[in-house]
N, C-alpha and C positions, 0 to 999 in steps of 0.2 A: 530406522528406529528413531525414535521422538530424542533428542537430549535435554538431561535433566539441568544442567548445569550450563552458565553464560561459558563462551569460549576463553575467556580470561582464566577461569577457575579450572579449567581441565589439566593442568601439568600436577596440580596440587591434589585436585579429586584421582586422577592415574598413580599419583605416589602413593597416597592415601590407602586404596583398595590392596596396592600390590603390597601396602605391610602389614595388610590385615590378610591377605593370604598367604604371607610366609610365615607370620604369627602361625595362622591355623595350623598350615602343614608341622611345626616345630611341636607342638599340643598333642596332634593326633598322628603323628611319627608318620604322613602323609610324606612325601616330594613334591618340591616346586613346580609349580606348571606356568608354561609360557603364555602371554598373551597377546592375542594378534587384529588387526584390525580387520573389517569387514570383506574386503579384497583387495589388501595393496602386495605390490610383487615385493621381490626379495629387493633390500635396500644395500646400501656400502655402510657395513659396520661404522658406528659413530662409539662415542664413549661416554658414559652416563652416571649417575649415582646413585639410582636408584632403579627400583622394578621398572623395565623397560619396556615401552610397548610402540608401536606404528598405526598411524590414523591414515586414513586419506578427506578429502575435500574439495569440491571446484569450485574455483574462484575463477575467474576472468577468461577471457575469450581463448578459446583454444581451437587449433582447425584439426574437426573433423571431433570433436570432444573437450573434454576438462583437464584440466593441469590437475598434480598432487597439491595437497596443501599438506607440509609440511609439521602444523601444530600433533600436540597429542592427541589420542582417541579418548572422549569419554570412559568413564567405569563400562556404561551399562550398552556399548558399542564392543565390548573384548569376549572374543572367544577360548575354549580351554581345549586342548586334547582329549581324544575318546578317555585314554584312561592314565592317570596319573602316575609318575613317576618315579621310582625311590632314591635314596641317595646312592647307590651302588650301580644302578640302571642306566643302559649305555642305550641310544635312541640314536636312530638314522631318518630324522622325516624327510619325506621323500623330495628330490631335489635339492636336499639342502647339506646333508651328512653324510658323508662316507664312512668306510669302515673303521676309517683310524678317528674318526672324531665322535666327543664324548659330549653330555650334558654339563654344563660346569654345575656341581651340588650346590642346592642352594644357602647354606649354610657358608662355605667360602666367602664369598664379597657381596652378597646382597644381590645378586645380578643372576640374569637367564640368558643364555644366549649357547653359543655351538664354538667349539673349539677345537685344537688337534689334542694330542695326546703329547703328555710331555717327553717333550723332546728340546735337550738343552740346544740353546743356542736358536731356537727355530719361534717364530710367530704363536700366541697363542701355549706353549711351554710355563713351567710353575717356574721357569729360569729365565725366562721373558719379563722385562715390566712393563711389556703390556698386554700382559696377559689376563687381565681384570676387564680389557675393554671386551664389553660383547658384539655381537654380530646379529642385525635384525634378519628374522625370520620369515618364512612362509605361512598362511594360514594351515593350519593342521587340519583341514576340515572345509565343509563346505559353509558358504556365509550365511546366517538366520534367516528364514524368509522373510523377515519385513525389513530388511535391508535391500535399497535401492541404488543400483549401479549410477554416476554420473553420467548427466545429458549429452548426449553423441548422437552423432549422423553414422550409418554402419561402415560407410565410406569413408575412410579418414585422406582430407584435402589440405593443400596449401593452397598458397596463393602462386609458389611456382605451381605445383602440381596439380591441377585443378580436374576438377568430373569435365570432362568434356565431351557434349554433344555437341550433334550435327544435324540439319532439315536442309530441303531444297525450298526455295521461294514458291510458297503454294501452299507448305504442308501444314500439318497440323502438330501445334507444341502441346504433349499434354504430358505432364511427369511430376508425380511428388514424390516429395522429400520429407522423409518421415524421422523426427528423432526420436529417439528412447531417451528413457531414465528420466532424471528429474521427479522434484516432489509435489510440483502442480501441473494446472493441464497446460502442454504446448502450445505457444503460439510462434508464428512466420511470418518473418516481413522480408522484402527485397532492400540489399543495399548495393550503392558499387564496388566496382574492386577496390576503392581506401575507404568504403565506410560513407563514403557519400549518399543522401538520400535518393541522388537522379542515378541512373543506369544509363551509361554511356550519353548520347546526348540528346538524351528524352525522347530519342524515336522507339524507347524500346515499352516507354509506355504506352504506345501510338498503339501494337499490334498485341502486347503478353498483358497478363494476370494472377497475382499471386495470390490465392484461399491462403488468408491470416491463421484460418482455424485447422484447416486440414494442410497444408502446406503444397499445395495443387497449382501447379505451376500450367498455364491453357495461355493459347490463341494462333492467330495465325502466321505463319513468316513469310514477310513483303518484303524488306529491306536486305538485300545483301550484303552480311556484313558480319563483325567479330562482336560478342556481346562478353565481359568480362565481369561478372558480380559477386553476390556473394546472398546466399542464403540464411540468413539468420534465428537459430530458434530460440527461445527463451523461454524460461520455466522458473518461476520465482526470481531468485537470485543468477541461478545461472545459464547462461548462453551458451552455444555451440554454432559453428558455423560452417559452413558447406559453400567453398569456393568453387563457380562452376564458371564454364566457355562456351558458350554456345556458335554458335559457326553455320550463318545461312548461307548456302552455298545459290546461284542464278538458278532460275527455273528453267523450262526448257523453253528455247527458243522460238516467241510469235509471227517475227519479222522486223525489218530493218528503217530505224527510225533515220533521217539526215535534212541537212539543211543543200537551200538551193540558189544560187545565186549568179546575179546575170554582173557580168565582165561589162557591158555598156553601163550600167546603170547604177542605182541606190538598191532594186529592186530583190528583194530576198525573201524565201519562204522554205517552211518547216513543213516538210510530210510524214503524218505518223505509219506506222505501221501496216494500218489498215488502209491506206490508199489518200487520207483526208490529206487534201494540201490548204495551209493556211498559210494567209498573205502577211508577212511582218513588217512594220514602222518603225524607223529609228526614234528610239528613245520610249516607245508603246508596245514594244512586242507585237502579239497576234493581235491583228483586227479584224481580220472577217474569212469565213471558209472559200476559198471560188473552186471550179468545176476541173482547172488547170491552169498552167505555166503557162505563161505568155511571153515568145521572144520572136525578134525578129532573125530572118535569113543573112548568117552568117557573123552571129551572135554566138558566142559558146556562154555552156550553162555550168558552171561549176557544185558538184554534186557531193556532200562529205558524210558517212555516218556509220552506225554500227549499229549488231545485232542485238538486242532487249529480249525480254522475255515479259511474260504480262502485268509484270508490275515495275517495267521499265529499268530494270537492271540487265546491264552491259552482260553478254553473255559468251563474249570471246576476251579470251587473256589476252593484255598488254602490257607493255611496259614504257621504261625512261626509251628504250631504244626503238621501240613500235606501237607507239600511244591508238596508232588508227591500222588496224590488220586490213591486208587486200582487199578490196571489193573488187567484183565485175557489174559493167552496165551492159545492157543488150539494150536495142532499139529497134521498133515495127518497120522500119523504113533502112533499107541497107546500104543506105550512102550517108548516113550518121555514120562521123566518127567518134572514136572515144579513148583518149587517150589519158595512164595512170600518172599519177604525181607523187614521186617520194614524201612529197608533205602530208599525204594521207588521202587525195582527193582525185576523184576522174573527172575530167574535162572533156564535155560532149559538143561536137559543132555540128550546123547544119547547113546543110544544100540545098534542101529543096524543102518549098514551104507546105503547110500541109499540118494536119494531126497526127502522132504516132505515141503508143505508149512506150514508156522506158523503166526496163525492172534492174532494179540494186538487188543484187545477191552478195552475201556475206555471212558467215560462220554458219552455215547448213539452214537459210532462212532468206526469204525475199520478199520487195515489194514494188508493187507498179503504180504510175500514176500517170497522167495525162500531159502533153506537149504539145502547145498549138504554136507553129511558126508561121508567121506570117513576110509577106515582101517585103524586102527595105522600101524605106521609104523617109524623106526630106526629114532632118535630127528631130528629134522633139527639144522645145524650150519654151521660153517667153517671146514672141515676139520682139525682134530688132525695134529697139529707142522706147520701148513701154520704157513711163514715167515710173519712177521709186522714191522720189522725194514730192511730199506736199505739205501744206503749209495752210490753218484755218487758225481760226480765232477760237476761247474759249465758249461752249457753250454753241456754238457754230458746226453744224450738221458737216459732213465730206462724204465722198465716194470717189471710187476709183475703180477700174477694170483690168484685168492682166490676160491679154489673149496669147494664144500658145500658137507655135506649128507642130504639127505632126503628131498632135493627139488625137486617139479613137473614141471609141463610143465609152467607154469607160475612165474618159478623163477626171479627173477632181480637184478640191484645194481645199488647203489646209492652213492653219497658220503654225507656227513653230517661234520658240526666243532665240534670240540671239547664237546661243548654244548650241542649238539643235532641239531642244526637247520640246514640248508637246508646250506652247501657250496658255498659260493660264489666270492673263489678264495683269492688268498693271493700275494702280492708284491713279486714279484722276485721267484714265480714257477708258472709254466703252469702244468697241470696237468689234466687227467681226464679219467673218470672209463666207460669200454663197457657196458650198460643197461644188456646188453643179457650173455653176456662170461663173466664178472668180469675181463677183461684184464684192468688193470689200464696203464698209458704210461704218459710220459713227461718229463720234465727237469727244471732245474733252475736255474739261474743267481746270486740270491745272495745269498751267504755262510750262511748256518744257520740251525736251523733245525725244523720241521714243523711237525705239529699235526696234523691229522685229521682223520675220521670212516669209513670205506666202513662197506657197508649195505647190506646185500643179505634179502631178500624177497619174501618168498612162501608160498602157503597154507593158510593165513588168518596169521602168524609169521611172525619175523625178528631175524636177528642174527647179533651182530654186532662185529665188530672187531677194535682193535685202532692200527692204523698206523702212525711209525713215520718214517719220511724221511729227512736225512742228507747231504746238498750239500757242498761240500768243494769247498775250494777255485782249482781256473785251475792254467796252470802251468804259472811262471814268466814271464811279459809284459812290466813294465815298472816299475818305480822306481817314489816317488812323492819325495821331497827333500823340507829341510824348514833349514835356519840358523839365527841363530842373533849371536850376541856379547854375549864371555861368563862372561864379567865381566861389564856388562852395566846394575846390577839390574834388578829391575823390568819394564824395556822399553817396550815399543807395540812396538819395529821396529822389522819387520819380513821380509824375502825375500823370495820368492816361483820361485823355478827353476824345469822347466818343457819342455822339450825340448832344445829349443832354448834360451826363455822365462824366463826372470828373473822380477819379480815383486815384489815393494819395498809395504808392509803394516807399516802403522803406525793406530792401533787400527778397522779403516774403515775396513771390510770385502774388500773393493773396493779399489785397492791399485793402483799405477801406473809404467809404465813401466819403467824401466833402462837395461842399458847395462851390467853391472855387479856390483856383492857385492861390495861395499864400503868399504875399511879397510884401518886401518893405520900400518906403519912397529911397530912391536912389537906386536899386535893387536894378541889377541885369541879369535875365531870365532868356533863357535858350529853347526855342523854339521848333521841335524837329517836326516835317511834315510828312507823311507818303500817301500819294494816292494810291489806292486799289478800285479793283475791275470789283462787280457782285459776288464773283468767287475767291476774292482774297488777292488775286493777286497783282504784284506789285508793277503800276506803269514805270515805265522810265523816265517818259520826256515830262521832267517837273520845272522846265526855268521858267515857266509860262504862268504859273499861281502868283498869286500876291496875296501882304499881309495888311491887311487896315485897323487901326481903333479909334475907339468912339471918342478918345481922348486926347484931340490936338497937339499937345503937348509930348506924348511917346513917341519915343525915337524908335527907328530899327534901323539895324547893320548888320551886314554878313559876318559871322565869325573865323576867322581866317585858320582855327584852332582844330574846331568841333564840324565845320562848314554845317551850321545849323544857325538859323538867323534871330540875334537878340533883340531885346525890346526893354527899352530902359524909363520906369516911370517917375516921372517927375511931381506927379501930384499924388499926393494919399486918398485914395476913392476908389471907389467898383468902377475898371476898365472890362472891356469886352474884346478883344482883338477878334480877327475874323480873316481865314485864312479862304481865297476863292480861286476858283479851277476850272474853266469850261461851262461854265454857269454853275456849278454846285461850289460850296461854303461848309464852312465847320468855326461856329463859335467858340473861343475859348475866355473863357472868364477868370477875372483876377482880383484876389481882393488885396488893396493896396496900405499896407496900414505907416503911417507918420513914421518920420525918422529923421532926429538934427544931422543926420551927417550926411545926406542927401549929398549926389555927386552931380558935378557940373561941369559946364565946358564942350559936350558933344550938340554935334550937329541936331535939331529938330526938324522931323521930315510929318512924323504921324502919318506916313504911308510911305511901305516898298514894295516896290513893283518890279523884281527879279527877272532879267531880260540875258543874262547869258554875258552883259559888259564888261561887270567888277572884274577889278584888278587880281580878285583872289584866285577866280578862276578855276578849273576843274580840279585842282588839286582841294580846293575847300570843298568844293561839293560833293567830291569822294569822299572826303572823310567823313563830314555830312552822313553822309548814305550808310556810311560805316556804323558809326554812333545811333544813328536811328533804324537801323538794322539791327544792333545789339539791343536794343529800348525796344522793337517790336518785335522782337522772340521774347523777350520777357513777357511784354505786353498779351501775347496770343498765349502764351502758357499758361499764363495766371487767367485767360479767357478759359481755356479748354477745361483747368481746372473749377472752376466758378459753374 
């Protein structure tokens, strides 16, 4: 039934009514009639002030249905008994009265409700004081047709007690969930057991499906496993929820999945069910199917696995105390032994060489595959004194060979890191190994030296070898060149001269153009050099450069400080210094401007030719190296950015 009135207003509208029908009754010498809600059950007497009546409502999630709601019932939601009753009339509705209990008249205290009969001393007695409280009632009657029960599942669930189904892996989930009640049309969604949107951990959306509109729950069960959710319906304002468990139990068993692995070797492979055996890689898993296992005589093969079913679920129980249940192996040749391993695994030897198949039986399911032994025969490896270190220049081509003994027709190579895992190339070398010949080839670009495994593999083995390769720097290309002030503290002003290219930094990586160095006459200015190869990088052997200028008068000295070489000008004018290397040069330009306080007293050379004699010696030139080391990371940054 529609209500007329907001839910605020209804304790006021319920008072309202019930005193205009005691009014009436009192008029027309009528009796009080009780009013009840549409179907709530019998309550625990409460104590009231006025005409008394019970509502019900669902508010908030309840399993398996709706909670009461507590508030009043509307006027135009209350029902009345068949037929009214007098002030002297004694009523037993049913379930609710017995023979000694009366109607309290309504004229007494304004109140309806079921009492005993007075009896002093006793609950309910006119010598009771509380004997005015009444006791909520039953509906006397059946509820109006256009009253609608709250939204329920017919099953009422928790979340301990849940609908529990059951499938085997294969079958088919097809089951809906139908609610009742409610005043719009139902809808169904899936949540999990706290109300999460995923269901367990989203495998379960992989295989089911829930009809939002009809509540049809379809698909297939693959995953063996415990599914705990929760079905949710809603209808307007209210929800109802249906806690269910579903429980896949293994299918029936296809055959027996295990791994296989050879006691001499690296060599290990995964046979499925159906017979296919695949050859596995450390660190790659499966790489390719072959036709059978490959071991030599008097090699054992260690063999481990268990029974599945066709969607790959383990279909023998185990546990913390027998993780791997017995297998047996048999073998086409009857001088294969095969012996069991409490760690879960049979170990098969051989005598004689030869093909034979070998079937794993376990939990009522088998499967066979292929063994080919062959003679021993001289170990497989790398060849005694193969080279593992070499050594090219940058940009400079290499090859190298790695021959084996005791590989068959199936031999191959590979490369691998350091680690073991699968190569996949390194910054500044190209490189890489012929599958078939083990010719390694390539080159590289930046100076440094580089690790990594060629891998030969044959026979069901591997052998492996550690190679290190050494790129030096190529020969002399150009010169990178950085100066500041050598008496200007700790400044950020840096200049970078690079061809033509003088660019002034002040801390910014991102510095800006000028025409040349800036100096003052007297000014000593520090000077750092490095040569580089065409690919950057840095030669070492630098004593052998010299610095010249076009202005007689410049001095240079080694800095004993910085170990980067000054240049102190005496004259105010465009000098040009000129740093030279194996026949290559790099100009660096200075513009010298006037200054009284010009500094005197040093030696004038106007050329140094750096031979390795000075007294400062390698400790300056480290430092050197240090400093313009810091100035050419700047320097390459502020390139990379640019």
């Amino acid at each position: 039934m529609q209500q007329s009135c907001p839910r605020r207003l209804r304790p006021g509208a319920v008072i309202g009514a019930a005193v205009a029908v005691v009014t009436a009754s009192s008029a027309f010498g009528i009796g009080a009639t009780a009013a009840f809600a549409d179907d709530v059950p019998t309550a625990t007497p409460t104590a009231t002030t006025g005409t008394t009546g019970t509502s019900v409502a669902t508010t908030g999630d309840q399993p398996g249905g709706p909670a009461p709601d507590t508030t009043s019932a509307h006027p135009d939601e209350t029902t009345t008994p068949p037929h009214a009753v007098g002030p002297d009339e004694t009523v037993a509705p049913a379930g609710t009265a017995g023979p000694d209990e009366t109607v309290t008249p309504a004229g007494t205290a304004g109140h309806v409700g079921v009492a005993k009969r007075d009896e002093p001393g006793t609950p309910g007695s006119s010598a009771d004081p509380r004997a005015s409280v009444p006791a909520a009632t039953s509906p006397a009657g059946p509820a109006p047709a256009e009253q609608r029960a709250g939204l329920a599942f017919p099953v009422g669930t928790t979340a301990g007690a849940p609908l529990v189904l059951e499938v085997a892996a294969g079958d088919t989930v097809d089951r809906t969930f139908t609610a009742t009640g409610g005043t719009d049309p139902v809808t169904y969604e899936l949540r999990g057991t706290g109300g999460e949107p995923v269901v367990g951990d989203g495998s379960f959306d992989n295989d089911y499906a829930l009809d939002g509109a009809t509540g049809r729950l379809s698909g297939t069960a693959r995953l063996a496993t415990t599914y705990d959710f929760q079905v949710v319906a809603t209808s307007g304002s209210e929800r109802a929820v249906e806690y269910v468990r579903l429980t896949v139990r293994p299918g029936v068993p296809v055959g027996v999945t295990f791994s296989v692995s050879s006691t001499d070797g690296d060599g290990t492979w995964q046979v499925e069910t159906d017979g296919t055996i695949w050859e596995q890689a450390a660190g790659r898993g499966r790489v390719r199917v072959v036709p059978e296992v490959p071991v030599t005589e008097g090699s054992p093969l260690v063999l481990a696995g268990l029974a599945v079913d066709a969607y790959g679920n383990r279909t023998t129980p185990g546990g913390d105390d027998d993780p791997y249940p017995r297998s047996t192996v048999t073998s086409t040749v009857a001088s294969d032994r095969v012996v069991w391993s409490d760690a879960g695994s049979n170990s098969v030897s051989f005598t004689e060489t030869g093909s034979r198949t070998l079937t794993v039986s376990e939990g009522g399911a088998s499967t066979s595959f292929t063994v080919d032994v062959s003679a021993a025969t001289e170990s497989f490896g790398f060849t005694p004194g193969t080279e593992s270190r070499f050594t090219a220049a940058a940009g400079e081509a290499f090859s190298a060979e790695f021959p084996v003994t005791g590989g068959g027709d199936d031999l191959r190579y590979e490369l691998r890191s350091p680690d073991g895992s699968p190569y996949e190339g390194q910054d500044g070398l190209d490189v890489r190994i012929d599958p078939r010949t083990g010719s390694l080839t390539g080159s590289g670009t930046v100076a440094g030296t580089y690790h990594l495994r060629v891998v030969a593999a044959g026979g069901g083995v591997e052998a492996v070898l550690p190679v290190e390769l050494t790129v030096t720097p190529a020969a002399f290309d150009h010169f990178d060149v950085s100066v500041r002030q050598a008496d200007a503290g700790d400044t950020k002003d840096w200049w970078y001269v690079e061809g033509d290219t003088v660019e002034h930094v002040h801390g910014d990586p991102v510095g800006e153009r000028v025409d040349a160095v800036p100096a003052r006459q007297g000014d000593r200015m520090v000077v750092f050099t490095v040569a580089e190869d065409r690919f950057g990088n840095v030669l070492d052997h630098l004593v052998d450069r010299t610095l010249t200028s076009d202005v007689a008068s410049d001095r240079f000295a080694l800095d004993p400080l910085s170990g980067g070489t000054t240049v102190t000008f005496e004259h105010a004018s465009r000098h040009v210094v000129t740093v030279g290397y194996e026949g290559g040069s790099q100009a660096i330009p200075f513009d010298v401007s006037p200054d009284a306080g010009a500094s005197a007293g040093h030696d004038a050379t106007g050329t140094l030719a750096y031979t390795g004699s000075d007294t400062s010696g390698p400790l300056g030139w480290a430092l050197g190296l240090l400093a313009a080391g810091g100035g050419l990371l700047l320097h390459r940054l502020r390139r990379r950015r640019a």
